[in-house]
Structures are given as C-alpha cells and as structure tokens.
C-alpha positions as a LaTeX table, in Angstrom:
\begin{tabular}{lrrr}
\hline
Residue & $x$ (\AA) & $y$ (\AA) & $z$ (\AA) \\
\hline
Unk1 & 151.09 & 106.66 & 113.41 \\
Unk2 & 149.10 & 105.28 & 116.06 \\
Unk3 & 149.93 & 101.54 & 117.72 \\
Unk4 & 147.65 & 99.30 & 118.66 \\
Unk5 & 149.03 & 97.71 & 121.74 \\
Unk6 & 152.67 & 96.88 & 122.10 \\
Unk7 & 152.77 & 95.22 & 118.10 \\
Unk8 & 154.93 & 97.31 & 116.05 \\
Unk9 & 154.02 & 99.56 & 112.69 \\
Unk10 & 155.63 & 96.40 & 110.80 \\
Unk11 & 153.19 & 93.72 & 113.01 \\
Unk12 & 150.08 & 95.68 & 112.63 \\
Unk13 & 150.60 & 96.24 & 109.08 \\
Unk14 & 151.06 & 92.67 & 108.38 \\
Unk15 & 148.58 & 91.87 & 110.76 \\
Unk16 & 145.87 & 94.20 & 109.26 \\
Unk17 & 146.92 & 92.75 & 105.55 \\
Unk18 & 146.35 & 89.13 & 107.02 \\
Unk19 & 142.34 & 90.19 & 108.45 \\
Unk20 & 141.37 & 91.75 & 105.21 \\
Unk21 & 142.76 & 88.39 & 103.27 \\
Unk22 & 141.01 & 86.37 & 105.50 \\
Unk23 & 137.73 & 88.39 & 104.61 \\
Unk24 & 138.50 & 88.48 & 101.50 \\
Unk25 & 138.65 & 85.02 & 101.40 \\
Unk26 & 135.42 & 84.49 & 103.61 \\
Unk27 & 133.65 & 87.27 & 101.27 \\
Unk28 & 134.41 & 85.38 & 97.80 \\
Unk29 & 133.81 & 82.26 & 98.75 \\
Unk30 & 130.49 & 83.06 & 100.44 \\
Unk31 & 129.49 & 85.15 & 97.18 \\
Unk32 & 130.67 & 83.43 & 94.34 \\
Unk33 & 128.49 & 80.55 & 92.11 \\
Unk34 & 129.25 & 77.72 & 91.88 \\
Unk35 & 128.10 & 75.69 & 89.08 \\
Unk36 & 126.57 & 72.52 & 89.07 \\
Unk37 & 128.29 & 69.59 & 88.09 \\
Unk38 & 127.25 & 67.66 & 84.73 \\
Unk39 & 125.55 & 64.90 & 87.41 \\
Unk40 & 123.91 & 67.42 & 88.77 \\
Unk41 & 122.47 & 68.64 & 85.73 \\
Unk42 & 121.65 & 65.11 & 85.07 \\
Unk43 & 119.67 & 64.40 & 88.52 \\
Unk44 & 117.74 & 67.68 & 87.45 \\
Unk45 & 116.59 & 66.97 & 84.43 \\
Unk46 & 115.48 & 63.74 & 85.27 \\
Unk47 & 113.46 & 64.78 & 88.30 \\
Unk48 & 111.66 & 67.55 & 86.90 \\
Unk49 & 110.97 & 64.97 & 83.49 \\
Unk50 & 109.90 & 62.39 & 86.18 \\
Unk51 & 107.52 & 65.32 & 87.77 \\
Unk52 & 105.84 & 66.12 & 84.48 \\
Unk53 & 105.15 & 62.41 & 83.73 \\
Unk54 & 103.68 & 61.70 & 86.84 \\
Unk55 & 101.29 & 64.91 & 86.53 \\
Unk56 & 100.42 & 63.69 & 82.88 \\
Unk57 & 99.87 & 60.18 & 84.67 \\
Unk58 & 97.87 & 61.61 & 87.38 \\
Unk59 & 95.61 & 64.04 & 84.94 \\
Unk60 & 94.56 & 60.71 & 82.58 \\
Unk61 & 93.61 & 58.92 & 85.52 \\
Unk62 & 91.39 & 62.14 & 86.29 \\
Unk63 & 89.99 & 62.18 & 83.17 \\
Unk64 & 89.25 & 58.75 & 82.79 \\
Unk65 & 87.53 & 58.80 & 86.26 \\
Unk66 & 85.52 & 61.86 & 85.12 \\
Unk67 & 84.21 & 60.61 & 82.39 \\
Unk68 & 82.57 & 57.77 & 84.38 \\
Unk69 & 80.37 & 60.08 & 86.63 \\
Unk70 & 77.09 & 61.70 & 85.67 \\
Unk71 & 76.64 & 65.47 & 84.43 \\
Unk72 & 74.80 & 66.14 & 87.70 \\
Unk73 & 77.86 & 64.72 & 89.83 \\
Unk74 & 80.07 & 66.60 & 87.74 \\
Unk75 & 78.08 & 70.06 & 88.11 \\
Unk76 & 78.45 & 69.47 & 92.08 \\
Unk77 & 82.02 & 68.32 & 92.07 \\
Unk78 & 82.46 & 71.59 & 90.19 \\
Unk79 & 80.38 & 73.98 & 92.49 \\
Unk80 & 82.29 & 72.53 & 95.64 \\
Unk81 & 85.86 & 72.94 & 93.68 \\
Unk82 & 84.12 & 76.79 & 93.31 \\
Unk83 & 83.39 & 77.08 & 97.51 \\
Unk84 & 86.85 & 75.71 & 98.25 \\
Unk85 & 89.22 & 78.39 & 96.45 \\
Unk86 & 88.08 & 81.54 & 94.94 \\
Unk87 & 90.48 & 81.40 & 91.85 \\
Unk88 & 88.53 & 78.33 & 91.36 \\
Unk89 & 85.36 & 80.00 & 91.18 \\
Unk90 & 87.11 & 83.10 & 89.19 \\
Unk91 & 87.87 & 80.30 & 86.46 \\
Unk92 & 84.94 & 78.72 & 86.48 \\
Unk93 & 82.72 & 81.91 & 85.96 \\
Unk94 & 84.95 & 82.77 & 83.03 \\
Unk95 & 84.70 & 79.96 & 81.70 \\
Unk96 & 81.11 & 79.49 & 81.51 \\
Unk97 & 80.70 & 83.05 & 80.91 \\
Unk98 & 78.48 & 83.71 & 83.71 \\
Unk99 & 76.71 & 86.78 & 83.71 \\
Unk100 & 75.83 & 88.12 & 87.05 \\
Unk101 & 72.98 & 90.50 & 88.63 \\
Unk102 & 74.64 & 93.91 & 89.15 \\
Unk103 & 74.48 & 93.27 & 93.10 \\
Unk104 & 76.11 & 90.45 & 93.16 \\
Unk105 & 78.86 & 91.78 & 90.53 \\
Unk106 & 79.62 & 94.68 & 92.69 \\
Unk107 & 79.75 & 92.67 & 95.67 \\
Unk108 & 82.08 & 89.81 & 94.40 \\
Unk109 & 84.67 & 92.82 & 92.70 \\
Unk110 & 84.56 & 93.65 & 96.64 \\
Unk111 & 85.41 & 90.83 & 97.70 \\
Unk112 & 88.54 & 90.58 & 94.66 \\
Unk113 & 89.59 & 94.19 & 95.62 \\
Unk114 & 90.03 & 92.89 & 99.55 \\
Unk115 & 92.01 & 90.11 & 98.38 \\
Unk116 & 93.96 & 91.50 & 95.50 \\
Unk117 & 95.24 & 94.57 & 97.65 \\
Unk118 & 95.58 & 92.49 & 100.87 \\
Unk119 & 98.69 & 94.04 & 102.47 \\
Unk120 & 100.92 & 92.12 & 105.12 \\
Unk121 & 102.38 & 94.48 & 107.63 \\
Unk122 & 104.89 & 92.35 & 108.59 \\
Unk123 & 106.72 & 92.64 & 105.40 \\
Unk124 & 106.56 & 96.39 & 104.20 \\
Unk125 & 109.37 & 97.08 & 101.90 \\
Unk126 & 109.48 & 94.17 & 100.72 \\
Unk127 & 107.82 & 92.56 & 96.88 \\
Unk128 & 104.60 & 90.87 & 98.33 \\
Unk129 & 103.06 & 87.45 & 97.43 \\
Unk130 & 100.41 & 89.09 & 95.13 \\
Unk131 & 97.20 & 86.88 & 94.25 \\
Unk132 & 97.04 & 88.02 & 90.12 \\
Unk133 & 93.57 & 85.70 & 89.69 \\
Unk134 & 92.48 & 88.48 & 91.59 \\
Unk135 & 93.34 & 91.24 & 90.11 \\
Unk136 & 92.30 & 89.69 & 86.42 \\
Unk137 & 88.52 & 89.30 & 88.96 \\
Unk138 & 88.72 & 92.72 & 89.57 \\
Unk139 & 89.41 & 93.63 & 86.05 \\
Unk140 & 86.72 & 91.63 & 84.29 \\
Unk141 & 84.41 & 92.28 & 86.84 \\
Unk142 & 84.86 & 96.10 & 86.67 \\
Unk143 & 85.15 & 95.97 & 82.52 \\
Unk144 & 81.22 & 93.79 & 82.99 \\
Unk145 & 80.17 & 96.65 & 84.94 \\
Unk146 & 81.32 & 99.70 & 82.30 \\
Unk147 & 79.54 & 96.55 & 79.50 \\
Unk148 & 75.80 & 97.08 & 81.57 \\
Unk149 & 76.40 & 100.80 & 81.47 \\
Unk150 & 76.78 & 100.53 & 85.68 \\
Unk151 & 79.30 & 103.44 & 85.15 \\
Unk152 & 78.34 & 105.08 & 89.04 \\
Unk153 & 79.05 & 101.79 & 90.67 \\
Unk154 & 82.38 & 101.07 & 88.53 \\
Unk155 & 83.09 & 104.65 & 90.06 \\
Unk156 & 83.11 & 103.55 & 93.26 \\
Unk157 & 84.46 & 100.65 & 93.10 \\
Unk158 & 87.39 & 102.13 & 91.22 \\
Unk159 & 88.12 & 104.73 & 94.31 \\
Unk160 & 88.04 & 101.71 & 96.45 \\
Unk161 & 90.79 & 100.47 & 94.30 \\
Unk162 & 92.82 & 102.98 & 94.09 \\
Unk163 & 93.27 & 103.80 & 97.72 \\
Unk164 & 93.66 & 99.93 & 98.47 \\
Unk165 & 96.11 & 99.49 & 95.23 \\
Unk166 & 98.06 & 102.13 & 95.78 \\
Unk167 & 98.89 & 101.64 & 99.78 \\
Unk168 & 100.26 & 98.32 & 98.33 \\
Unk169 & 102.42 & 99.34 & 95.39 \\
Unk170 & 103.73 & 102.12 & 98.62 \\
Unk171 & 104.21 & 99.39 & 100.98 \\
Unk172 & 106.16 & 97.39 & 98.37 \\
Unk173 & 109.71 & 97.38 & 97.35 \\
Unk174 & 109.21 & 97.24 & 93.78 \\
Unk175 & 105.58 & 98.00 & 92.71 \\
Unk176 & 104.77 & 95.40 & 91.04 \\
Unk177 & 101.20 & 95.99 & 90.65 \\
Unk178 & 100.92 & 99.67 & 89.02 \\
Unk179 & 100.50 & 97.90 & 85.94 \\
Unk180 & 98.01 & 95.62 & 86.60 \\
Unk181 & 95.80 & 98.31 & 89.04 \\
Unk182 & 96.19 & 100.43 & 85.72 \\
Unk183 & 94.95 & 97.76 & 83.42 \\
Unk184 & 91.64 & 97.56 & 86.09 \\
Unk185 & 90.85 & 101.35 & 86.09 \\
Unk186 & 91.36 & 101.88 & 82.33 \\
Unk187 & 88.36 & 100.47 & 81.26 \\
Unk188 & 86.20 & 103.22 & 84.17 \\
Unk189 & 88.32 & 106.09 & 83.36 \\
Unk190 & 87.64 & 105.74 & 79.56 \\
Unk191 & 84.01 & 105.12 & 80.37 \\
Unk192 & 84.11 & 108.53 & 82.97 \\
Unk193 & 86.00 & 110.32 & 80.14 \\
Unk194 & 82.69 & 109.89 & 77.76 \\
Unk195 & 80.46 & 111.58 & 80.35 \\
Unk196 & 79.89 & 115.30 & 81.06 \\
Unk197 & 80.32 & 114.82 & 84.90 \\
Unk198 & 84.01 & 113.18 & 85.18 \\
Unk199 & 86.38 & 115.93 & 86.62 \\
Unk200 & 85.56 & 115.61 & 90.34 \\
Unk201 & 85.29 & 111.84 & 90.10 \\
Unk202 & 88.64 & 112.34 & 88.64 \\
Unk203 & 90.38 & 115.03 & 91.00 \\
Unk204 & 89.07 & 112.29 & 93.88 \\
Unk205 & 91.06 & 109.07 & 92.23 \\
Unk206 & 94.38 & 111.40 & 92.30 \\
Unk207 & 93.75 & 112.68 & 96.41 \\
Unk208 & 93.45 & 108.68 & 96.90 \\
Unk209 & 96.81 & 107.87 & 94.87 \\
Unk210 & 99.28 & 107.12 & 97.15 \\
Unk211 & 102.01 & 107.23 & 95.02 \\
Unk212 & 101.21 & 110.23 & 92.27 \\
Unk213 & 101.67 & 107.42 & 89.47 \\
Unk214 & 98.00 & 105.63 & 88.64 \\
Unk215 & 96.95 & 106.59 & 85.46 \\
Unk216 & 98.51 & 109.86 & 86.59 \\
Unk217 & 97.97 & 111.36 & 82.77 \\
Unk218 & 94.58 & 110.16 & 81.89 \\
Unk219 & 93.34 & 111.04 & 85.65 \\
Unk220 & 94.94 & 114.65 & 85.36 \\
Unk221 & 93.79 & 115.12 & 81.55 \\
Unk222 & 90.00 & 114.14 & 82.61 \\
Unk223 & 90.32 & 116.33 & 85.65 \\
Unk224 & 91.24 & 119.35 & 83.91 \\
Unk225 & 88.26 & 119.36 & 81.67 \\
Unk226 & 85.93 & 122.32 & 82.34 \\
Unk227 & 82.92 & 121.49 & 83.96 \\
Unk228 & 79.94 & 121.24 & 81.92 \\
Unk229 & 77.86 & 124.32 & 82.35 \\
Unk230 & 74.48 & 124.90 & 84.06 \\
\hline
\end{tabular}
C-alpha cells in the first residue's frame, strides 16, 4: 500500500471516505430538483394569466385603433411591417396569396435559403437557433416554382439547398432540420422523377449531401434510373 505523506493506511482511508462524501454531497445537491413550492406555483400562474390579459388588452386596443384608419393607411402600415422583418413579409405574401414573376420567386427562395441555412461558427456542435418561417419560404416558394412548371430553376435552387442544409444539420448537434430540408426538396425530386433527364441532377444532390441522409432513398432510386436513350 502506498502512503500519502506521514497519515497512516487508517487516516488516509478515512480521509479519502470523508472527500468522496463531501462530493457526494456537493454532487447531489448541485444535481437534484427541487420543486417549487405551492406559492410558487401560485406567483406563476398568476403572472403568466396576468401576461395573457395584458396581450388580449393590448391586441383590442390595436384593433380598435385599426379600424379607425383608412384602407390606404392600412396597405402602407402593412408594406412597412413587410420591409422591417422578412417573416413579416413571408406572412403577408401567404396570406394574400401573392403570386410572383419567376425572377423575383427565384430570387426571394435565395434570399430564404441564405437565411434558413445561416450557420454560426461560433457554436458548431451545438442545436442552432433555426429561423423555421424560413424554411416554410423556401418550401412554398420552391413547391410555386414545380406549380409554373419552372422545374430547371427549382433544380438549382434545390442543389443550393442541399449543400447549404446539409453543412448545417453537420455542424449541428442534433439535426434538427433533415426533416424540414426534406419536406423542401420533395416537392423537386418528385417533379425531376417525372422527367426523362433526372439521374445526373440526382447523382449531383447526393455529391452535395453532407451527411449521406437527404432524401437518401428517393435521390439514389432516381439516380439509378437508366438514362433515356439517344
């Protein structure tokens, strides 16, 4: 048995006993929940009840304000709620159903792609704030595209996304967003699938996955298709 210092095999036992307690103890107490008390609870409830009846308050005040103002005010107070946030704008095109000129519907799923895949650096490994108003952009916007039979620039667009989505999903912990990048390319892999020229479109979208997982079956199916001949 080796000593430590002049202690002897009784001391350091006991003394070794007494650190791990005292860890122990450090360790459970650290660890363990603790629930809240009943006037806890109490305070809780009442807050977030108090929160909800203020927004309620808050939203008929809005309303009743809004209902004072002119169509044309209300267009513009619209349009500038648009320029300020772009789920705002996402909302508001979807709710109007606004149909867009094929150049400016691939250039806004762009813009969605940039900001749906944006990737912070600084916290690889980790499950990422992910923007989902733009990912349901990219979606509809891509599904409009397949609609006005724009299947070359859905193409594109959808290679974009996949080498974009799936650096995310790799840089995250948990990969989150397989199932919504999935739930975008469906609609232009389906479209692909019905048209004689799919297989290298196909063998490209699995080089760009990242992470062998994308639509992995439908991707390899449609790639393995002979070649139309002549």
């Amino acid at each position: 048995m080796i000593r430590l210092g002049s202690e002897s095999p009784g001391e350091v036992g006991r003394s070794h006993c007494s650190f791990l307690c005292e860890v122990a103890g450090v360790m459970s107490r650290s660890e363990r929940y603790i629930a809240p008390s009943d006037e806890e609870l109490e305070r809780w409830r009442q807050a977030a009840a108090a929160a909800k009846r203020f927004d309620r308050e808050c939203e008929e005040l809005l309303r009743a304000e809004l209902k004072k103002r002119k169509k044309a005010d209300l267009v513009e107070v619209a349009l500038r709620l648009a320029q300020h946030d772009k789920a705002s704008q996402w909302l508001l095109e979807q709710e109007v159903g606004l149909d867009k000129p094929v150049s400016l519907l691939v250039h806004d799923i762009e813009v969605a792609i940039e900001i749906a895949t944006r990737v912070d650096d600084r916290e690889l490994n980790r499950s990422p704030a992910i923007d989902w108003p733009a990912y349901d952009a990219v979606q509809r916007g891509l599904s409009q595209l397949i609609q006005k039979e724009k299947i070359e620039e859905a193409k594109a667009l959808a290679l974009k996304l996949m080498r974009k989505g799936s650096y995310q999903i790799e840089c995250s912990d948990e990969g989150l967003m397989q199932e919504e990048i999935e739930n975008c390319l469906r609609p232009v892999v389906s479209a692909v699938a019905t048209s004689p020229d799919g297989s290298e479109w196909a063998l490209e979208m699995l080089r760009r996955d990242r992470t062998g997982c994308i639509c992995r079956q439908e991707l390899t199916e449609l790639a393995e298709r002979p070649m139309p001949e002549g």
